[in-house]
C-alpha positions as a Markdown table, in Angstrom:
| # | Residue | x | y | z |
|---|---|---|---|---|
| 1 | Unk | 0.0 | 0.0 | 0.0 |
| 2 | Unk | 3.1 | 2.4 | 0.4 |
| 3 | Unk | 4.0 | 2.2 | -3.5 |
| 4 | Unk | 0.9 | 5.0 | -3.9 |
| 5 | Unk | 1.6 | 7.3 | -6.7 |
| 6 | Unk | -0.9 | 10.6 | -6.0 |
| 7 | Unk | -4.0 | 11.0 | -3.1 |
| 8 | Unk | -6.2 | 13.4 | -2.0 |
| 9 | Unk | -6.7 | 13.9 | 1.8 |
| 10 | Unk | -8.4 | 15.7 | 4.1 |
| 11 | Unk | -6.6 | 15.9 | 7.4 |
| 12 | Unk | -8.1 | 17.0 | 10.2 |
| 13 | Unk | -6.2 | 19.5 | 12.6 |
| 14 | Unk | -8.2 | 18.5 | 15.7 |
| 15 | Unk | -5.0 | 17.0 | 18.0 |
| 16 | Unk | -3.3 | 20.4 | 17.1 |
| 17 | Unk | -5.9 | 22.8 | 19.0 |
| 18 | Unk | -4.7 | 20.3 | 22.2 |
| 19 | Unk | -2.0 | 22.1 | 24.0 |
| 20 | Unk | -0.3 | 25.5 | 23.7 |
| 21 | Unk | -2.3 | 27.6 | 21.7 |
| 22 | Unk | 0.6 | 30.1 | 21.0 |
| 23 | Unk | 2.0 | 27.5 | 18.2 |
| 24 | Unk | -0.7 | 25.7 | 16.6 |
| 25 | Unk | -0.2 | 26.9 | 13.6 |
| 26 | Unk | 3.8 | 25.5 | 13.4 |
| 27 | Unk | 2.8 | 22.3 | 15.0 |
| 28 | Unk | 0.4 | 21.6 | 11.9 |
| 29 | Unk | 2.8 | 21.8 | 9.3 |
| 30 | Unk | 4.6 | 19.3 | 10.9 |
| 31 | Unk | 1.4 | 17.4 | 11.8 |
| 32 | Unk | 0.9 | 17.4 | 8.1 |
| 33 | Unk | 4.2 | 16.6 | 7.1 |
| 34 | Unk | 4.5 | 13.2 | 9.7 |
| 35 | Unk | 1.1 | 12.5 | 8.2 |
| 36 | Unk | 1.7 | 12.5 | 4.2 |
| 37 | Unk | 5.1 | 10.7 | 5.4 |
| 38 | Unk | 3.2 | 7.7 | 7.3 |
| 39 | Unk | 0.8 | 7.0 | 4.1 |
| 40 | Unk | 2.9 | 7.1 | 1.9 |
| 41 | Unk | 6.3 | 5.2 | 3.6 |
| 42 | Unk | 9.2 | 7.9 | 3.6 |
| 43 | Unk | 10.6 | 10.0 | 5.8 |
| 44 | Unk | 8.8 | 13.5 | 7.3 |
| 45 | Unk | 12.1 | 15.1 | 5.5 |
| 46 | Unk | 11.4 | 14.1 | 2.2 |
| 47 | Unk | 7.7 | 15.8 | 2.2 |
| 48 | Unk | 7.7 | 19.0 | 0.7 |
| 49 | Unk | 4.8 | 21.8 | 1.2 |
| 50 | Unk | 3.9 | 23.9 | -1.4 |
| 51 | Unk | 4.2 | 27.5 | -0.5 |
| 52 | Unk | 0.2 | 27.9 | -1.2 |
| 53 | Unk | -0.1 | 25.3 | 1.5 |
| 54 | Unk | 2.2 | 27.0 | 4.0 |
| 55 | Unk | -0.1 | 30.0 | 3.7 |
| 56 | Unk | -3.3 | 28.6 | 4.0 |
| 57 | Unk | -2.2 | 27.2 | 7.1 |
| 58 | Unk | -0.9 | 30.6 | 8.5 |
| 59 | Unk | -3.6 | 32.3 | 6.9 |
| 60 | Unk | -5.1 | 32.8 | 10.5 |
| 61 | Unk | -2.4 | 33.3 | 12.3 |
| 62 | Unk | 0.1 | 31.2 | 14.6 |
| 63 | Unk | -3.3 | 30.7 | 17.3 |
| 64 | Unk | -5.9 | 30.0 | 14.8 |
| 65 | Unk | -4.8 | 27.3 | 11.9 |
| 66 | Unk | -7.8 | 25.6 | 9.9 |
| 67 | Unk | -9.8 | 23.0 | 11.5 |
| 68 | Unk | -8.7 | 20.8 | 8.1 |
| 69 | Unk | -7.3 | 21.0 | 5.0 |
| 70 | Unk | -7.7 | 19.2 | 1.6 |
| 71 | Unk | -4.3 | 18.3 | -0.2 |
| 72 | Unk | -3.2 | 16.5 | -3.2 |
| 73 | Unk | 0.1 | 14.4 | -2.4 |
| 74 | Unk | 2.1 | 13.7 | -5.4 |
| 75 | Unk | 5.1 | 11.5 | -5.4 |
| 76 | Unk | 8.2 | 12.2 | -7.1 |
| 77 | Unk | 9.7 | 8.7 | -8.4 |
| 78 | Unk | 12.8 | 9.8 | -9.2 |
| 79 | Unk | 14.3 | 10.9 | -6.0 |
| 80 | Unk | 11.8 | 9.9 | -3.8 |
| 81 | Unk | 10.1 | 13.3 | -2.4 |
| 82 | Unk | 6.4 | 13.6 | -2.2 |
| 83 | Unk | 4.8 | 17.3 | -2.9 |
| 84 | Unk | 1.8 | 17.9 | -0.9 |
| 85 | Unk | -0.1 | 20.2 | -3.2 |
| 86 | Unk | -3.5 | 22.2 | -2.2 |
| 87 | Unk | -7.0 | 21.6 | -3.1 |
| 88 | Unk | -9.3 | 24.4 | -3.6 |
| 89 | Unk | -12.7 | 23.5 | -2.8 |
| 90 | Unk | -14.9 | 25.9 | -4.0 |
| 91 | Unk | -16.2 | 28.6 | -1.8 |
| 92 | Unk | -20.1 | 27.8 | -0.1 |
| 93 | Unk | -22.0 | 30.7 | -1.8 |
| 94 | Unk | -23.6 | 32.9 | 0.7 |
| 95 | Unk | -26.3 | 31.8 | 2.2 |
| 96 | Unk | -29.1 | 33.7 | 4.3 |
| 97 | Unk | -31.0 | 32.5 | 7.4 |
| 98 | Unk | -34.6 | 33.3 | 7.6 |
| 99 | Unk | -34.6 | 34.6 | 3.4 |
């Protein structure tokens, strides 16, 4: 099951909101990065973020992260790194209570 080429995940950020809250949002990255690295067999070093990730993660601050987030993993045969890409999903259109 290791030899995966490309997924999609949503990971959920819920152990990260346990603890400190003054770091949540570094402690996700490398929530995200141990997780990619268990599915798909390497090590958390050879799991590479894309900047657009990074930011969506910090988009709320270092207190506030995203409950989850949606990703595209992609990995690179030919030295063995695995891109974690995001996935837009697309925005819930506004909607009115009581209209």
């Amino acid at each position: 099951m290791k030899d995966k080429k490309e997924m999609v995940y949503t990971i959920p950020f819920k152990r990260v909101y346990w603890g400190r809250r003054v770091n949540r949002a570094a402690r996700a990255a490398r929530y995200l990065r141990r997780f990619i690295a268990r599915h798909f067999g390497v090590e958390p070093e050879n799991v590479v973020l894309h900047p657009a990730v990074n930011e969506y993660i910090w988009s709320r601050g270092i207190e506030k992260p995203p409950r989850r987030i949606t990703v595209r993993a992609v990995r690179d045969e030919e030295n063995g790194v695995v891109k974690v890409l995001l996935v837009r999903k697309p925005e819930k259109l506004g909607t009115a209570k009581g209209r």
